[in-house]
C-alpha positions as CSV (number, residue, x, y, z in Angstrom):
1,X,-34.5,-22.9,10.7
2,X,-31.8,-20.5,11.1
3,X,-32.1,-18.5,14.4
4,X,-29.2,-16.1,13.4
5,X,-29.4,-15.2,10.0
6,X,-27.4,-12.2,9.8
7,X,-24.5,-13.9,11.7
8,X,-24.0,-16.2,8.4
9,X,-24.4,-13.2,5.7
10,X,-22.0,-10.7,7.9
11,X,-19.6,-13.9,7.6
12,X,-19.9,-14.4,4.0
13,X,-20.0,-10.3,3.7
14,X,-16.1,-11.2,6.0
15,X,-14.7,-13.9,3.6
16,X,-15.6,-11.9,0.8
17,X,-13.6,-8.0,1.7
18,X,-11.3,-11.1,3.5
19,X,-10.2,-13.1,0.2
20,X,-10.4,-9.4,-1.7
21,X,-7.0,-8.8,0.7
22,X,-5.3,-11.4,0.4
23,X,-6.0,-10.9,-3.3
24,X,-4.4,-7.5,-3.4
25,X,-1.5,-8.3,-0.8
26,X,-0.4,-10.6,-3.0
27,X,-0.1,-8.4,-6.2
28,X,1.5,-6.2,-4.0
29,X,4.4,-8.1,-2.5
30,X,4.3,-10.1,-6.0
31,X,5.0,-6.5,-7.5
32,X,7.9,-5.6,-4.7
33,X,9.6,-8.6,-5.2
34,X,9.6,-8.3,-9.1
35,X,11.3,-5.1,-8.6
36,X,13.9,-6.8,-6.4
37,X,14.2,-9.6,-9.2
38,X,14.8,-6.8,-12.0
39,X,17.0,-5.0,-10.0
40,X,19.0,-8.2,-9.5
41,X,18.9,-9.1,-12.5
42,X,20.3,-6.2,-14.3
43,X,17.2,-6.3,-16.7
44,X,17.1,-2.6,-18.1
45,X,13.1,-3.2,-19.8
46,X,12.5,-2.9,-16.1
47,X,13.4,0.9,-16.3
48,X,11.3,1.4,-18.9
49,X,8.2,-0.2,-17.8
50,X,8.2,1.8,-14.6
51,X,8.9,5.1,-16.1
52,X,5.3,6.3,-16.0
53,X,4.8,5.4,-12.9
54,X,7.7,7.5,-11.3
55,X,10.2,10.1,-11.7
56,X,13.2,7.5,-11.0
57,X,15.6,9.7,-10.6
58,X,18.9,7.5,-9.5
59,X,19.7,9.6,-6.2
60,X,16.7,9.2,-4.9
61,X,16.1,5.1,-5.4
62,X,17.3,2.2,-3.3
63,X,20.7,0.9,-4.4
64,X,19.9,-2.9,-4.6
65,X,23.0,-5.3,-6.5
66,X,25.4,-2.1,-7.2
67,X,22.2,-0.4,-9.2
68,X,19.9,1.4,-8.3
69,X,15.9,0.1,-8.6
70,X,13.6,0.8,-11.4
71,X,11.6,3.1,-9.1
72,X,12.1,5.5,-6.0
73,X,11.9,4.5,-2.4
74,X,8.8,5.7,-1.8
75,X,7.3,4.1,-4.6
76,X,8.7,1.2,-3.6
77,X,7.3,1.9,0.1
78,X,3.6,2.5,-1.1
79,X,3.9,-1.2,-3.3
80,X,5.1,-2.8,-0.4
81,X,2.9,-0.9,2.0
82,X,-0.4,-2.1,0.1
83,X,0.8,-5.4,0.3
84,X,1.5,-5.6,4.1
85,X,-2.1,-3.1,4.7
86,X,-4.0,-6.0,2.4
87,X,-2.5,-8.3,5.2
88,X,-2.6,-6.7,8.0
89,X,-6.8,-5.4,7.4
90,X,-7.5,-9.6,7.6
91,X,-7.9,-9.6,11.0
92,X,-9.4,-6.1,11.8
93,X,-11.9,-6.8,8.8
94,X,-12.8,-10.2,11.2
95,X,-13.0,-8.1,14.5
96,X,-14.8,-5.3,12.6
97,X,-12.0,-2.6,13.7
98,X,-11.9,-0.8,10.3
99,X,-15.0,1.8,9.3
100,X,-14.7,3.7,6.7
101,X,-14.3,7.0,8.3
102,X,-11.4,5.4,10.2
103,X,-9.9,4.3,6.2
104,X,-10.2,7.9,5.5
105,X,-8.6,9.6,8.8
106,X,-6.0,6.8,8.4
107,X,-5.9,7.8,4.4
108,X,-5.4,11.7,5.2
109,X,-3.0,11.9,7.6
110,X,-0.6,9.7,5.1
111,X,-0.8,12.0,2.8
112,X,-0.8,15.1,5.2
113,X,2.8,13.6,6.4
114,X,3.9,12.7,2.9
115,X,3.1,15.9,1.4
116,X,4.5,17.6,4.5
117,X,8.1,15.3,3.4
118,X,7.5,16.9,-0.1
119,X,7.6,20.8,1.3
120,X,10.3,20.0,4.0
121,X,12.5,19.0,1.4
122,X,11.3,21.0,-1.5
123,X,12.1,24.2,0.7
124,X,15.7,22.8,1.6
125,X,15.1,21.7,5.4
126,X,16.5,18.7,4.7
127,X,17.7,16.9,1.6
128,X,17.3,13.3,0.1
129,X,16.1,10.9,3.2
130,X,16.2,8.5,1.4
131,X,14.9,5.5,4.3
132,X,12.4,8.2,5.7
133,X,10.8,8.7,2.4
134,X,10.7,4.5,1.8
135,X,8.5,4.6,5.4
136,X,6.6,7.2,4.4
137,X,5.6,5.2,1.5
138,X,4.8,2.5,3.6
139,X,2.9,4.1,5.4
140,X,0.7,5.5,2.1
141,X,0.4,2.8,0.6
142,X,-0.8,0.6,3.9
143,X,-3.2,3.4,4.5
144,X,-4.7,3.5,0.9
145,X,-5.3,-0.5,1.1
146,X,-7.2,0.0,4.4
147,X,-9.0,2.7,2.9
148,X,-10.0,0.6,-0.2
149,X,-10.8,-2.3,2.0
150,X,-12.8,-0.8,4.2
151,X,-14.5,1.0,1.7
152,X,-15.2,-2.7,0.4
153,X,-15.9,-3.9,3.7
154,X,-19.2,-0.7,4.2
155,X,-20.7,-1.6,0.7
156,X,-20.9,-4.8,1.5
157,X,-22.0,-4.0,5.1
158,X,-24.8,-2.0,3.6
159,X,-25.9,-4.6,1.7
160,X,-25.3,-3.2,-1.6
């Protein structure tokens, strides 16, 4: 007989939001470095696949191999950023850092500062940062995989 039951669910409920990031991370940084790999490669379908997904306007891209990329720095950023979030929530999933209303503070104040870069440039305080706005992406996108995550990580908690 088991004399701590819940120990072995809460660590099944922890593999399971566990494998779920390292599931996503990896889309993620698979995604980043296809975007690299078309850039490098000159492959203009590239372009055209990402055009819904961004305004890809040339001055506002990273120049990667003389061209610039198939989308902006800051979509770039939030790719790359829920790749490295889906990594970095492994451990604070284990240690049980991450609630959800922690996901959402974490969640809002990216978008507070990215939407706060939007109106700072949109009313000509500054103009075209173009390695700012790739952190700032970062930065979104790690916050909206912890958000997801831990969003996972509660309805599992609850037992749902």
């Amino acid at each position: 007989m088991n004399k701590y039951p819940d120990t072995i669910v809460d660590l099944a409920r922890i593999r399971e939001v566990r494998r779920y990031a390292m599931i996503g991370g990896a889309l993620a940084l698979a995604l980043s470095l296809a975007l690299i790999v078309i850039n490098l490669t000159h492959w203009e379908w590239g372009r055209g696949l990402f055009s819904h997904l961004c305004h890809q306007k040339s001055d506002r891209c990273l120049i990667v191999s003389g061209t610039s990329m198939a989308i902006c720095s800051r979509c770039f950023g939030i790719y790359l950023g829920i790749g490295v979030g889906c990594f970095a929530f492994i451990p604070q999933c284990v240690i049980g850092r991450i609630s959800g209303f922690l996901g959402w503070v974490f969640l809002t104040v990216a978008g507070v500062v990215n939407g706060g870069d939007f109106l700072m440039e949109y009313i000509g305080y500054y103009s075209n940062a173009l390695y700012a706005r790739g952190a700032l992406g970062l930065f979104l996108g790690a916050a909206i995989a912890f958000f997801i995550l831990s969003r996972v990580k509660n309805f599992y908690s609850e037992g749902k």
